[in-house]
N, C-alpha and C positions, 0 to 999 in steps of 0.2 A: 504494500500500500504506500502509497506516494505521501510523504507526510506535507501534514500543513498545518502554520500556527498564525491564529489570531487573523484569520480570511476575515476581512473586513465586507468587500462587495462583491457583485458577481464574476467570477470565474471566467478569462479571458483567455479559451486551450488556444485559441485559432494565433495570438499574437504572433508577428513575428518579431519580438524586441521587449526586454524588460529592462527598467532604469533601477539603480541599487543607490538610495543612499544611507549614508551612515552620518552625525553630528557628535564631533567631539573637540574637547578642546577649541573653543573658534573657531569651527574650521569644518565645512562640509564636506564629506569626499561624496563624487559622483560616479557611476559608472552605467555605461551605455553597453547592451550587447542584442547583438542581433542574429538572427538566424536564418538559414536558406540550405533544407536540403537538411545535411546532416552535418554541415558547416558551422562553427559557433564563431561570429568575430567581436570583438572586443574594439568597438568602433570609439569611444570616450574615455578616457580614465582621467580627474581631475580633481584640485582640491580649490576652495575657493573659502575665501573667510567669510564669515557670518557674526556679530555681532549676539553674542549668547545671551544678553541682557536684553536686548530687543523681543526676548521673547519669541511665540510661533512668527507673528508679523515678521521678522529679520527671518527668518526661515522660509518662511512663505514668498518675502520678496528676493532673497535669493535662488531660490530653485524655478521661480518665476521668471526672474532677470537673466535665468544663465539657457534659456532659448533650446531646451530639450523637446525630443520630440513624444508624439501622441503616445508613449507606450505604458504600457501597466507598470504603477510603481510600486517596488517593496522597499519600505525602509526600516532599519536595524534596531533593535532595542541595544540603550547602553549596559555595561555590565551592572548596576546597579541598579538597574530596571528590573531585574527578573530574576530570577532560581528556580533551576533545574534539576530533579530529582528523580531516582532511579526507584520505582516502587513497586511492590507486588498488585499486579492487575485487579481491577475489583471483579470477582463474578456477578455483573451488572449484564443488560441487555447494550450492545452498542449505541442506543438511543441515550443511555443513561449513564453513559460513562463519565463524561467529563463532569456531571454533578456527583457520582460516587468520589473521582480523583478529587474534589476540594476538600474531603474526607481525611483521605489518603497525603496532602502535600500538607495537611494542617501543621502538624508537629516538624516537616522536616523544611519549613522555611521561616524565615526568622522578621518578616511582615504580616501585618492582620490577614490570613484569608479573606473574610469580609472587604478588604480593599484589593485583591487581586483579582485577576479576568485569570482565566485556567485553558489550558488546552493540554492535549497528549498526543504522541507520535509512538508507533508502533516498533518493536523491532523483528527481526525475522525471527522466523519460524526456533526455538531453542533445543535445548538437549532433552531427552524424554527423560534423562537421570536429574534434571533443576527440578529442584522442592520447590520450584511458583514460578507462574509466568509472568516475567517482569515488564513493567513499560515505562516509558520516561512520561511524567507531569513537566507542564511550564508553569507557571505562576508568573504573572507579569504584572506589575505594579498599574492599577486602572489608568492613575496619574500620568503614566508614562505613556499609555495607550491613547489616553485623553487627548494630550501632548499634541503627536504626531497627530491624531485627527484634526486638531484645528490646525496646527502648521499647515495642512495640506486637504482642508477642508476644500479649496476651490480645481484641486486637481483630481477633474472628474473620474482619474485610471487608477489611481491609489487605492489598492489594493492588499496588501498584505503588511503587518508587520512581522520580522521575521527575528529570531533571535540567532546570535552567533555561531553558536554549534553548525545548526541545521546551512548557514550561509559557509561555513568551513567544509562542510561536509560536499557542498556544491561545488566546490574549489577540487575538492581532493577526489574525485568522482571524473575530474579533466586531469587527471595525470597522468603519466603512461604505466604508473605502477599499478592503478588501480582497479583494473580486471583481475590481476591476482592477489588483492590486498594491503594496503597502505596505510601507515601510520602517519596523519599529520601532529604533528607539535607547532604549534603555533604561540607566540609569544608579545604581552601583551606588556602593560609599562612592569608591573610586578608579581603576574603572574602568567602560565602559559596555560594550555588548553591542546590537549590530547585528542585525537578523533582516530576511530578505529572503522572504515572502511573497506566495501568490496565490490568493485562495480557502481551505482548508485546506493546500495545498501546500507544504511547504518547501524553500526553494532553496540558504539560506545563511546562517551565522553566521558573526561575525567578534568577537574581542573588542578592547577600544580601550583602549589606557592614556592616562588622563585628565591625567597629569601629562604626556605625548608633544602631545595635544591639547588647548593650555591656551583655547583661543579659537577660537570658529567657525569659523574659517577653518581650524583643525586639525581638528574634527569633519566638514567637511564633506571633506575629501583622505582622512580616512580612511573616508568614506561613499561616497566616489565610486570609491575602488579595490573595493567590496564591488561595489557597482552596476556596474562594467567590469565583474569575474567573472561575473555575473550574465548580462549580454549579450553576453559572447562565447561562453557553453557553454550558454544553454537559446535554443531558438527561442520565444521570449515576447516582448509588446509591451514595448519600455523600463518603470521603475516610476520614477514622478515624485510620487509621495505619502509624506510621510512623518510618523507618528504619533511623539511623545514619551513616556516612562513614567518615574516617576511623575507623577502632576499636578502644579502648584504653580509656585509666583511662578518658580523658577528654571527649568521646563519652559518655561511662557510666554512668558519672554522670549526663552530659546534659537532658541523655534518662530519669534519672532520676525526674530531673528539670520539664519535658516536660509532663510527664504523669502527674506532679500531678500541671501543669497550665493547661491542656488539657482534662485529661483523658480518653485520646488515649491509643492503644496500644503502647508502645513504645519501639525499643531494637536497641543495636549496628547492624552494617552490618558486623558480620566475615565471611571472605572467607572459613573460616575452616568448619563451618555452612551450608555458602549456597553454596561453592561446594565440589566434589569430590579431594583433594587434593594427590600427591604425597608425601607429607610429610606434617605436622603443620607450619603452616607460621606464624611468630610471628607479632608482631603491628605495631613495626618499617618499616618491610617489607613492609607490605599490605598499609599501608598508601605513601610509596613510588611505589608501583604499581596498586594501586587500578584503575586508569585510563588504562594502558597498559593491567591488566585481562578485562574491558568492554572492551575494542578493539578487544581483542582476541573473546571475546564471540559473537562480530556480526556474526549472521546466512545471509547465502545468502541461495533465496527461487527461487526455479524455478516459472517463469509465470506459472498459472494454464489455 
């Protein structure tokens, strides 16, 4: 099942083009990506400042002002917007899931239930020897949700909020490792973020405190407790590949680091690599949009 969180309005499978953005720091990242065939191009990648105090309005008339075109937009919850949890499934009817999950995410988030909007994404199929069928909850702060709707109350294609996992997960899903498995590590100002794919498929997030793992050998104990999870609950071949995000001097040395405590495959994640770009997007760039190109890259799938 093709996950989706926080679908806001109707469902646009026919597009050909979704816009990604993400707001942090000052500072909007955009990304443009379009499709033809079975072609993915990455026609924008941009950061543009925004004035944070201004409020949706500075949001609103920046993404207004920067002349994108007609297509469905997702934009990103910040980390502080949301928590994500790994929880045992309710025996609920699918109609009645995401009210049993506000149940279920009560105790393992640290904001009111009562103020969060709830959704859940599926994983595949597990091991028949797991004691519960697990599924990931989102809890998204309403506020946050609130947010983005009025920033983008007048753009009529806004359509989804999406949270980072699932927009990494989009990322790592365009790698060349990812038909047989790939670990992204993704690294954020103080902590990194772990995703366990295969194919489209997600298995598993984990998040990493970067001050807990100050040296390789701490990123790799906490990659390899992801990677156990991993192979005790799916019948999947082990995942021995592991992509880095952002690009840049300090991805490639890590990758470095990593292969020779691991000896895994190991390489940065450049955009320039794994898509089709409009022009060469430098490091500074792509690490400030790396999150807004996964948002751009959600596929919506018609029901078969």
């Amino acid at each position: 099942m093709e996950c989706r969180v926080f679908g806001l309005l109707k469902r646009r499978a026919d597009a050909k083009g979704r816009i990604g953005l993400c707001v942090e720091r000052g500072r909007i990242a955009i990304a443009v990506v379009t499709r033809a065939a079975d072609q993915v191009f990455l026609s924008r990648c941009e950061v543009l400042p925004v004035d944070a105090a201004g409020g949706p309005d500075a949001i609103a008339a920046a993404v207004r002002d920067a002349g994108l075109p007609k297509y469905p937009v997702s934009a990103v919850l910040g980390a502080s917007d949301y928590q994500i949890a790994l929880v045992e499934a309710p025996e609920v009817p699918r109609a009645e899931l995401r009210a049993a999950m506000r149940w279920r995410l009560k105790d393992a988030i640290d904001f009111r239930i009562e103020d969060a909007i709830v959704d859940v994404f599926d994983l595949p199929s597990q091991n028949r020897g797991s004691r519960a069928n697990m599924i990931y909850g989102v809890a998204a702060k309403r506020a946050a949700v609130d947010h983005w709707s009025a920033c983008l109350a007048a753009t009529s294609a806004f359509d989804v909020i999406d949270v980072p996992e699932l927009c990494l997960r989009n990322l790592a899903s365009h790698t060349t490792f990812a038909p047989g498995g790939v670990a992204l590590l993704h690294f954020g100002e103080d902590s990194a973020t772990v995703i366990l794919v295969r194919g489209r498929a997600f298995y598993f997030a984990r998040q990493m405190d970067l001050q807990a793992a100050r040296n390789a050998g701490g990123i790799v104990l906490e990659l390899q407790r992801s990677l156990d999870y991993y192979e005790r609950h799916f019948d999947q071949p082990p995942i021995t590949r592991i992509a880095i995000s952002p690009t840049g001097p300090r991805a490639q040395a890590l990758a470095e680091d990593l292969k020779r405590e691991t000896g895994f495959e190991v390489s940065a994640l450049d955009l320039n690599s794994v898509l089709q770009c409009a022009a060469p997007i430098d490091a500074a760039t792509q690490s400030a949009c790396i999150l807004a190109v996964g948002a751009a890259l959600r596929e919506e799938r018609r029901p078969s």
